[in-house]
C-alpha positions as CSV (number, residue, x, y, z in Angstrom):
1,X,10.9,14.6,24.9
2,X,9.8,11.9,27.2
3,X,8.2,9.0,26.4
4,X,5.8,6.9,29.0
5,X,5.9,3.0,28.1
6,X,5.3,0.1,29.8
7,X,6.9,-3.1,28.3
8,X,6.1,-3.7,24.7
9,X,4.4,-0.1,24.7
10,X,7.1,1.2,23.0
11,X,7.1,-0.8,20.4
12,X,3.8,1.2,19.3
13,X,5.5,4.1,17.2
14,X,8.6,2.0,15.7
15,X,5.2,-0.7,14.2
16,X,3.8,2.5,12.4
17,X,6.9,4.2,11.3
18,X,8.0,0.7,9.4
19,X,4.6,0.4,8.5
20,X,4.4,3.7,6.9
21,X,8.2,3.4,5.6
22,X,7.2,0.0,4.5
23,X,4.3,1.0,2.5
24,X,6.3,4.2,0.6
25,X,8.8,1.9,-0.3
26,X,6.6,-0.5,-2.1
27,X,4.8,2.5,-3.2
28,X,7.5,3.5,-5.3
29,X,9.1,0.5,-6.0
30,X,5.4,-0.4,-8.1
31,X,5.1,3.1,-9.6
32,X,8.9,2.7,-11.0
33,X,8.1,-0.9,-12.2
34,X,4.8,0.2,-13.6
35,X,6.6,3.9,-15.0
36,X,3.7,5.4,-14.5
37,X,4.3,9.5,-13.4
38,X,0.6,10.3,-12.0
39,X,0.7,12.9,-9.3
40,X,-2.3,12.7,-7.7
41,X,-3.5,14.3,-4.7
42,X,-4.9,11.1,-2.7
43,X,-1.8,8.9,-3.4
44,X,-0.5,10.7,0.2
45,X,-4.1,9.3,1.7
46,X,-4.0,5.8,0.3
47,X,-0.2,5.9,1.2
48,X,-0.5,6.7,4.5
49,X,-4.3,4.4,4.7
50,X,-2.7,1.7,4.3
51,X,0.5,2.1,6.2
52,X,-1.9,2.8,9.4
53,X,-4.4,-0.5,8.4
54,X,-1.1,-2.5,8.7
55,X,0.7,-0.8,11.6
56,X,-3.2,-1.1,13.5
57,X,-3.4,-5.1,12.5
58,X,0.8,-5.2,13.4
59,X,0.0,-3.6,17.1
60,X,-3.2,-5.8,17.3
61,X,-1.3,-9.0,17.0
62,X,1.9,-8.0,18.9
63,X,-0.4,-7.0,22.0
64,X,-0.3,-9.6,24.5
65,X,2.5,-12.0,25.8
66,X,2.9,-15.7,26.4
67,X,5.3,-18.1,27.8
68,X,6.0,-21.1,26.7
69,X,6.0,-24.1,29.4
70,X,6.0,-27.6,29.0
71,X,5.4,-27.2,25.3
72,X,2.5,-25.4,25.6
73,X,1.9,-20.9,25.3
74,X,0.1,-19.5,28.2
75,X,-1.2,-15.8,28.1
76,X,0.7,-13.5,30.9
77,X,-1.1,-10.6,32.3
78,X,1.7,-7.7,31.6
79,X,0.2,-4.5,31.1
80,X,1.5,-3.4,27.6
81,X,1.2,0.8,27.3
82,X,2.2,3.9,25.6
83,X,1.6,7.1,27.2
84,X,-0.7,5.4,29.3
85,X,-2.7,3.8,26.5
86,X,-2.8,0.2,26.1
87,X,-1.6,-1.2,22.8
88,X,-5.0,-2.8,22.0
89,X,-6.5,0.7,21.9
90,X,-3.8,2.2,20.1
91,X,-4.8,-0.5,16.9
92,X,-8.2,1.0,16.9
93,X,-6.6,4.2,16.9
94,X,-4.2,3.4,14.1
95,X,-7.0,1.2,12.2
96,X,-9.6,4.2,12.5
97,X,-6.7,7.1,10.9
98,X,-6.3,4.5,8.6
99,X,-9.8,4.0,7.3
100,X,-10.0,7.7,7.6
101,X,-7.4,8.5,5.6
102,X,-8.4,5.5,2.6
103,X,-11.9,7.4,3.0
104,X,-10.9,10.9,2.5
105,X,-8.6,9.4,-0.6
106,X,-11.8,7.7,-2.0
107,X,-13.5,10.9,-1.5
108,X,-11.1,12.7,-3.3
109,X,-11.2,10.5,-6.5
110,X,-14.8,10.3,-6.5
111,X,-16.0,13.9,-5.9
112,X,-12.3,15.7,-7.2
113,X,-12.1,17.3,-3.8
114,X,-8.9,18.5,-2.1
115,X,-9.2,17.3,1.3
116,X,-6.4,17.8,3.5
């Protein structure tokens, strides 16, 4: 598989897989502390919601570069990309799946409708 980057592009899919990793993992760890056994259909959605939020606002952050001189950060102009998409569009991409994904969940709960 190849993958097109450019600098810090590639740094894209390892912010949502530890984002998503991150979130199942303190998922659990609160459903074991709690011992609560619901199996619910939108606990994937909200799961996988939030993972995306916080991947989204992770790439969002992490998008530009700066170099420190003299004490003081100044912004360089490196073209950050992954598969020709710059990272600052791929956290609207990742915030948007997320919001999708809490909105189907809320959708689900609300309505008891098996979305996805």
């Amino acid at each position: 598989m190849l993958i097109i980057f450019k600098n810090k592009g590639i740094l894209t899919p390892v912010y949502l897989f530890a984002s998503i990793i991150g979130t199942a993992i303190l998922y659990g760890e609160l459903i074991r502390y709690i011992k609560e056994t619901s199996e619910c259909d939108y606990n994937l959605k909200i799961l996988l919601g939030f993972g995306f939020l916080i991947a989204g606002l992770w790439t969002y952050l992490t998008r530009e570069d700066f170099v420190k001189r003299d004490g003081v950060k100044i912004k360089v102009d490196i073209e950050n990309s992954l598969f020709f998409i710059s990272m600052k569009t791929w956290a609207y991409i990742f915030m948007g799946v997320g919001i999708l994904f809490l909105l189907l969940a809320l959708i689900s709960f609300i309505f008891g409708i098996k979305i996805l």
